[in-house]
N, C-alpha and C positions, 0 to 999 in steps of 0.2 A: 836419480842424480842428486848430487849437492853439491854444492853452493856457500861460499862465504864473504862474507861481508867486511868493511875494515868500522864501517861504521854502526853503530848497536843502533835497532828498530829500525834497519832499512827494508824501504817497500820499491815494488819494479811490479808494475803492470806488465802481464805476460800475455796477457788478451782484453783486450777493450771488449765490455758490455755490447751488444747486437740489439740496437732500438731501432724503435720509427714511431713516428708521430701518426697517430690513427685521430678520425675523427667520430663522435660516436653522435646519434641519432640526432640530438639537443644542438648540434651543431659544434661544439667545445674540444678544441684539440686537447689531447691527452699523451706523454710519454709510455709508450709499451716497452717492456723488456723482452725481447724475445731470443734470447739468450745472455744469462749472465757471464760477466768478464770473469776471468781468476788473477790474482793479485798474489805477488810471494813476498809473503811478511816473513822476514829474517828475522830471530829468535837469536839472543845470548844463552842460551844452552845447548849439551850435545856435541860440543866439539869433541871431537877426533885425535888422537896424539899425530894420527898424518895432515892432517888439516890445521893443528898448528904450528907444525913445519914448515905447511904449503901457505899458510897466512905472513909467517914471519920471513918468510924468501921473497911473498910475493909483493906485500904491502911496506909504503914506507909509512911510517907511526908519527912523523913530525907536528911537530905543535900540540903536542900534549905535555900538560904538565906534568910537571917532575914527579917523580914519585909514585906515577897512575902506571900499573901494568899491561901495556897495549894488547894482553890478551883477554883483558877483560871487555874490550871495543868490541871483538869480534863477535858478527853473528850469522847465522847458520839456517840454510831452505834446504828443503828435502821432498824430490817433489814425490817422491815413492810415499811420503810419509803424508804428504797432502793428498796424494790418490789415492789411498787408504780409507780415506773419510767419503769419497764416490761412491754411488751404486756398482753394483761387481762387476757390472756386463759395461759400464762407461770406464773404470777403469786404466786398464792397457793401452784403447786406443788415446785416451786426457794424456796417461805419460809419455807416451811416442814424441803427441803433440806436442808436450810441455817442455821437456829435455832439446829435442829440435828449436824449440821458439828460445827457452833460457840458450842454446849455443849463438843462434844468432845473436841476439841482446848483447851477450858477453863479450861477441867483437865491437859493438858500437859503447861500449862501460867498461872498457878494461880494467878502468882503474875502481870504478864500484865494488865489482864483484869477480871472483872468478869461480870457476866448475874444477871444482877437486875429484879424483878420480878415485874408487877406490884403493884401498892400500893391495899388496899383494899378501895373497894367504897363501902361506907357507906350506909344502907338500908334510902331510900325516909320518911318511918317514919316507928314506930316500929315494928308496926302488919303487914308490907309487906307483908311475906311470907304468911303468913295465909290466905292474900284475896284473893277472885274468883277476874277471869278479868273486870269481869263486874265491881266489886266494887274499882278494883285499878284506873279502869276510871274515877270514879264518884268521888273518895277523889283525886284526882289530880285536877281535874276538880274545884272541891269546895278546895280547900284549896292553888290551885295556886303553886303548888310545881314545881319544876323546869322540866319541858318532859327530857329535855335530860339531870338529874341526873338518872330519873327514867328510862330510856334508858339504859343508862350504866351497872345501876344496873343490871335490868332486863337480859340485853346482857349477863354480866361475871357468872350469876348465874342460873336463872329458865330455859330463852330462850324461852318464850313464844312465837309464832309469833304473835298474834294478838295484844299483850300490844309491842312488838315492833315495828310495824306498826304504830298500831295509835300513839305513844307518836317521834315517826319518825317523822311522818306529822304533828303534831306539833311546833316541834322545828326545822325540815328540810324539808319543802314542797317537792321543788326539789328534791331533795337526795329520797324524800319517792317516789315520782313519777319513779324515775329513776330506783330505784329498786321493787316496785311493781306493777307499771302503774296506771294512772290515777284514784282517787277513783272513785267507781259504782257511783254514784249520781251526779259525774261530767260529763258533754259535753262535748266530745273531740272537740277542736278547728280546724275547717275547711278551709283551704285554698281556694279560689276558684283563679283558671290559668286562 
């Protein structure tokens, strides 16, 4: 999810730090963390041509002086892009969390911040939806359309896995291999010690 700001280096605690005060042998209270808070530091880069639409409809710019481009105010949280930096297996369930907590927030700070949605990705060509897999292969194939528009599409809308696979290995070998394992008809590459 993301997020924008009207104000540049704005911070929104999205979970307060989990302490307790422990006392240890000597008698001497101590603060324990027993789970850290996460914090969403808003960034002036990465805007969006939809997000600065949705900044300019949504925010009034007043009191700035003359001359200063209120798109330069704006800035920008991404929590997909801060659960990126988790362990893999914490992940999924931190952005549930985080997207859920940023919505509520955003009703108590309307005017802070709000949750821009993504933009819509435009169908690869018209009769998309219509065609079997086999055939969205074959006019991609023959007509040279971009794999990873027809990716995205595919991703936010049908979620086919097999047209997401192959148009994967396409446009991101790696990436396809990383997440499906090496295609059948390839060799696994052997080491010999």
């Amino acid at each position: 999810m993301r997020c924008i700001s009207p104000y540049a280096g704005y911070s929104l605690t999205i979970f307060e730090p989990q302490e307790r005060i422990v006392v240890d042998s000597s008698n001497y209270a101590k603060l324990v963390t027993l789970e850290k808070g996460i914090v969403a530091n808003f960034e002036k880069s990465g805007l969006l041509d939809h997000e600065i639409e949705a900044a300019l409809t949504a925010f009034t710019f007043s009191g700035l002086p003359e001359g200063v481009n209120p798109l330069t105010r704006i800035a920008v949280f991404d929590s997909e892009a801060y659960c990126a930096r988790l362990p893999a297996s914490q992940r999924a369930e931190t952005q549930v969390q985080m997207d859920q907590r940023l919505r509520d927030l955003q009703e108590q700070h309307p005017s802070d911040f709000i949750i821009v949605e993504p933009a819509d990705i435009p169908k690869p060509w018209v009769t998309y939806d219509e065609l079997e897999i086999e055939e969205i292969l074959a006019l991609q194939e023959a007509t040279g359309a971009n794999p990873e528009a027809v990716y995205r599409y595919e991703m936010s809308n049908q979620e086919r896995p097999e047209v997401l696979e192959a148009m994967l290995r396409k446009y991101d070998p790696d990436q396809a291999d990383a997440k499906y394992g090496p295609e059948e008809d390839e060799e696994p590459i052997l080491v010999q010690t």
